[in-house]
Structures are given as structure tokens and as C-alpha cells.
ZAMARGU-4260 file (C-alpha; in steps of 0.2 Angstrom, whole numbers, plus 5000, padded with zeros to 4 digits):
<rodrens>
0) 5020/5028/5073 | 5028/5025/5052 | 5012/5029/5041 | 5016/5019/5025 | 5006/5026/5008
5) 5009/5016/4991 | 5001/5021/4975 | 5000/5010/4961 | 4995/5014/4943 | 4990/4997/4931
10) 4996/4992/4913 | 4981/4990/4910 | 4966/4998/4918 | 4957/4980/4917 | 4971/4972/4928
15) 4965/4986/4942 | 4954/4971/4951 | 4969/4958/4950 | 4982/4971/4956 | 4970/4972/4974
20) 4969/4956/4974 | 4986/4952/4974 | 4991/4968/4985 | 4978/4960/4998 | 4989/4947/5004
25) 4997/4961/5013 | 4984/4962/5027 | 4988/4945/5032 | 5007/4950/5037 | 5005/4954/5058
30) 5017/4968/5059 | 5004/4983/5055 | 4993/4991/5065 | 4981/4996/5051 | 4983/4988/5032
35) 4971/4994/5020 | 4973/4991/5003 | 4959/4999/4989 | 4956/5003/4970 | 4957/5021/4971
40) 4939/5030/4972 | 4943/5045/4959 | 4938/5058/4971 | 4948/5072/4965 | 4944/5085/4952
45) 4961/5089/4946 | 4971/5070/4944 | 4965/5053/4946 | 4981/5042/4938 | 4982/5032/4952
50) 4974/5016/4952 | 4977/5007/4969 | 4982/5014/4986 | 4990/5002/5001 | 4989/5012/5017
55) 4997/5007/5034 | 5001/5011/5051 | 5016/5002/5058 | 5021/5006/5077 | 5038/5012/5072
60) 5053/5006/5059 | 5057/4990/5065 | 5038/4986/5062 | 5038/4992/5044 | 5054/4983/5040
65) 5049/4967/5049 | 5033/4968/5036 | 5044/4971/5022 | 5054/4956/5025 | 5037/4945/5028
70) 5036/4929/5014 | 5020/4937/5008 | 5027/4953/5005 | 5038/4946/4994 | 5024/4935/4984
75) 5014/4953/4984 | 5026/4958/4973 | 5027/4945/4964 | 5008/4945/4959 | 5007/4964/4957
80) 5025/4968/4947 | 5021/4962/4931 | 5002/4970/4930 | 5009/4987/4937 | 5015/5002/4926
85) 5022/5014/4943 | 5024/5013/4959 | 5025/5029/4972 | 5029/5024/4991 | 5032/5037/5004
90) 5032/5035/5025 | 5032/5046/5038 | 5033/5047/5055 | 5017/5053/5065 | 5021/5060/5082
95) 5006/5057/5096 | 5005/5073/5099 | 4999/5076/5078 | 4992/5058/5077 | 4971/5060/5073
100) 4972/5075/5064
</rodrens>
């Protein structure tokens, strides 16, 4: 299994709401297992720059890149690019053995 975690900081923190909005399209691609996409809660004590997490679980790299090449990935970015300042992607594959913990 690929877990793939993207952080998202807004131009302006009053786009936050729009930057979901337009990130949300993502859950209706089929090729995830899990799609979450949330304004981050600002939970941590120590840093709280990001404004918006995506958070998936594709079965392996073919499914990730099978949801990267989706139409509505592409019109994902094209809502969210402009109101977004950075952007910080990282996957990694989970082993069934470590998957749960």
C-alpha cells in the first residue's frame, strides 16, 4: 500500500475554505482506497504553517499514478494553484506487516 500525504499552505489565510473545496474533487477519482482532504486542526504546540492536508491510501503505484492522471486531478489543480502559497507531497510505501500502527 502507497500512503500519499500533501500539505498545502494558502496565500491568503481567507482562501483556506476555497483551497478544500477545490482539493475535494479529489475524492471522487475511484483509484484510492482512502481520500481525505481537511483544513488542518492546529493541534500542534510547536508549528501550525500548514493550512490543508490531502491524505490517501492507494493499493500500490500504478493506483497512485492512475489518480494522478484522473481529469479531476488535473482540474484540482487548477482551482487550488493560484490560491495556494507551498505545497509538500511525500508517499511511502506501507508493508502489511507495519500497516495499522
Amino acid at each position: 500500500m502507497i500512503r500519499h500525504i500533501v500539505f498545502f499552505t494558502a496565500r491568503d489565510p481567507a482562501d483556506v475554505g476555497r483551497i478544500v473545496e477545490g482539493l475535494s474533487i479529489l475524492r471522487d477519482i475511484p483509484h484510492a482506497r482512502v481520500l481525505e482532504v481537511a483544513p488542518n486542526g492546529r493541534m500542534d504546540q510547536i508549528l501550525n504553517a500548514v493550512d490543508v492536508v490531502v491524505y490517501g491510501e492507494f493499493d500500490d503505484e500504478a493506483a497512485l499514478a492512475a489518480y494522478k492522471a484522473h481529469p479531476l486531478y488535473a482540474e484540482a489543480i487548477r482551482r487550488v494553484r493560484p490560491l495556494r502559497d507551498l505545497r509538500y507531497a511525500a508517499d511511502y510505501a506501507v508493508t502489511a506487516a507495519h500497516a495499522g500502527r
